[in-house]
Every structure is written in C-alpha cells, then in structure tokens.
N, C-alpha and C positions, 0 to 999 in steps of 0.2 A: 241246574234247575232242580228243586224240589219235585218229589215225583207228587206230592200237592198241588203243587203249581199247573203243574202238568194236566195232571185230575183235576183239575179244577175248570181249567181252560175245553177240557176232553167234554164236561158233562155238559156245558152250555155249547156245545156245538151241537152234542146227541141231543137235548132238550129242544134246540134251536130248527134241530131238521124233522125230528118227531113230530113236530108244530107247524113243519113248513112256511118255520118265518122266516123270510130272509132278512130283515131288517138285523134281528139278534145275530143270524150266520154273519153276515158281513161285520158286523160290528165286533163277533169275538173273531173274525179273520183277520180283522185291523188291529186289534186288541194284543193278537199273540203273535202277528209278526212285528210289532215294535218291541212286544217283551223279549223275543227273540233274537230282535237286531242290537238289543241291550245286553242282552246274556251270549251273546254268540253261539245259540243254542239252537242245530236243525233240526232236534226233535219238534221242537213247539214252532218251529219254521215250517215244517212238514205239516203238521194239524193246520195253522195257520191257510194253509193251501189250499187243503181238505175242506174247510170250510169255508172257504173263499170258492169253491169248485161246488161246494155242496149249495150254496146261496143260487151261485148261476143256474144251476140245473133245477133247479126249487123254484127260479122266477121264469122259466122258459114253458109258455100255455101247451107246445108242442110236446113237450119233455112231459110233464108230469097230467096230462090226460090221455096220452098213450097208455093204452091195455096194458102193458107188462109193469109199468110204475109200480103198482103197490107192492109186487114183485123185487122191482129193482130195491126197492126203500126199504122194502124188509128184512134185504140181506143187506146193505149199508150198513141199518141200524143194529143187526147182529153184528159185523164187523166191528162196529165202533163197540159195542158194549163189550166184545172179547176183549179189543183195545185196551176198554177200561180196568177188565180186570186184572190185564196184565202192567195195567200202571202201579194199581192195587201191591200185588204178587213182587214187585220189584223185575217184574220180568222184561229188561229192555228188549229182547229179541221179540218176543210176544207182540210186545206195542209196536213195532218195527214188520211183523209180519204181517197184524190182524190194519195197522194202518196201511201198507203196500196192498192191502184183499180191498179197500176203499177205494184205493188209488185205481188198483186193475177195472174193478165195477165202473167207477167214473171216467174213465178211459174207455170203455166195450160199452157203454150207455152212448157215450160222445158221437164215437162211432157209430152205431145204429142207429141212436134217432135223432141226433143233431142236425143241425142244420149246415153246421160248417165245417171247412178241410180241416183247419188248424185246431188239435187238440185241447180243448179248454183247461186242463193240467197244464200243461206246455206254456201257455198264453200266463196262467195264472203266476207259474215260475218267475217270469220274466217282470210279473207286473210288480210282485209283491219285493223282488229284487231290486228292482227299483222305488222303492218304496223304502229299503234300507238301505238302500245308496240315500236318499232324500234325507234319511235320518240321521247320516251322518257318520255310515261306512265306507268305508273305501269301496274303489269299484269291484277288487279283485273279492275281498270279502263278502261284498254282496252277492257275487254272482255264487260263491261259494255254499251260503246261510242256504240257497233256496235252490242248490245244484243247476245252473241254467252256465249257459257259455259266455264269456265277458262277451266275446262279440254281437251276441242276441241282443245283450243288457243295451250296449252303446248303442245300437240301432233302437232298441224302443226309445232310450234317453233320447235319441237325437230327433226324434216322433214325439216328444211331450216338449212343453215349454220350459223345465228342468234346465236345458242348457242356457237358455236365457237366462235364466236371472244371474242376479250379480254371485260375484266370487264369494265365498265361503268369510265372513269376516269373524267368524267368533274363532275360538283356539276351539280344544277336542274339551278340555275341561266343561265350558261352559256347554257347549252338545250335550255331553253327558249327563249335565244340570237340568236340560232343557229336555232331553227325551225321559230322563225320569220322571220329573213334572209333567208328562202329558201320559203316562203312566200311570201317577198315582202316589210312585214312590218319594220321600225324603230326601232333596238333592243332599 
C-alpha cells in the first residue's frame, strides 16, 4: 500500500475522532478494512480496527462523559498524529508503535470504564475478520489480515447468519471485480 493510502485513510480517522463522529469513524473502519482485505495489507487492517474501537468508545454516553475523557482523547489524538508523522517520515516502526500506543489507550480505557468483560479490540479483531472472510478471503487469511485465532473467527461466523447463505458461486476473479467496485477502484 501506498504510504498515501495509508495517510489518507490515517487523517479521516484523526479528523473523524477529533469530531467525535462516529458515523465517519465507522465508515473509514469499513472503508480500510475492505482496502485492506484487497491489498492483504495489516497495516490498514490494524487502523481499520482502531477506528472501528475509536467509533465504539465515541458512541458509549458512559465512556466519553466520564471525567478523564478529554484526558483519554488527547492522548489518542497525540498518538494518532505521531502515527501520522511517521506515515509521513516513511517510518513503519513509528506507525507500528505510535499505533500499538492507540491500541494500549483503547484497551486500559475498556478496562476502566467499560462496561464489559470482553475487550472491545478483541471483539473488533474478530468482527472485522469476518468481514474479510465476507469479502471473499479465505478463513485462514482473514483470521490472519486482523491477528484473531481461526477458531474465534469460526465461532463468531457460526453466531452471524454468514453460514447460511448459499455457497460462494462466483470464481475469485469476479470477487475481486466485485470488492474493487465497492471500493471505488477500476475492476
């Protein structure tokens, strides 16, 4: 992936969460895990998460009218902006660390003032993994793109209505026709 792409995808999340909109967070989380599951690419798999985590914790009335929120949000937003620069810089380690400083915040927020056991990273892995299983990965690659255990994947599949439907009838060619067109791109 272009480290364009990347930044690209990177500024409408920061834009998306600075705004506290989740409509935009969801929508570049949806955005960059089909570009992801196209490109077999788990940097933008990883952001994808991030702002798929960053939407949930943005729509939870608990979460962001707790006292320490603007706290919390200020260091996200630091986090993500160092991200940025290190998309800038060419620095993949950088984007890899200042994005893991995201992940850690979103994980220790979850924790404290969530509501629930299961970590909403965790949940997210799973979901958006299926989501590139949906699009037309294999299971072993999806579970791959978004680090989750095949065996989590199969149990959420087997908990959506995904295994019902009928068997796969197009080839891989036409998928790949088919999730580029819902991209944007030029089949």
């Amino acid at each position: 992936m272009e480290k364009r792409q990347l930044l690209s995808f990177l500024k409408k999340a920061i834009a998306g969460f600075e705004r506290q909109d989740i409509f935009a967070l969801k929508e570049t989380a949806n955005h960059a895990i089909e570009e992801a599951a196209l490109l077999n690419d788990r940097r933008l798999a990883k952001l994808a998460l991030v702002a798929y985590c960053l939407h949930k914790m943005s729509s939870k009335q608990h979460i962001v009218r707790h006292g320490r929120w603007p706290e919390i949000k200020h260091d996200i937003l630091f986090d993500l902006q160092k991200a940025a620069k290190s998309v800038k810089a060419g620095d993949e380690e950088g984007f890899e660390r200042w994005l893991g400083a995201v992940v850690d915040s979103v994980e220790t927020t979850d924790k404290r003032i969530g509501n629930y056991v299961q970590n909403v990273f965790e949940k997210a892995k799973v979901k958006y993994a299926s989501t590139a299983y949906s699009l037309g990965l294999g299971l072993g690659q999806s579970a791959q793109l978004t680090e989750t255990s095949k065996k989590e994947l199969l149990h959420y599949i087997g908990f959506t209505k995904m295994a019902d439907r009928e068997a796969v009838t197009k080839g891989i060619a036409e998928r790949l026709r088919s999730l580029k067109r819902k991209i944007g791109e030029k089949p």
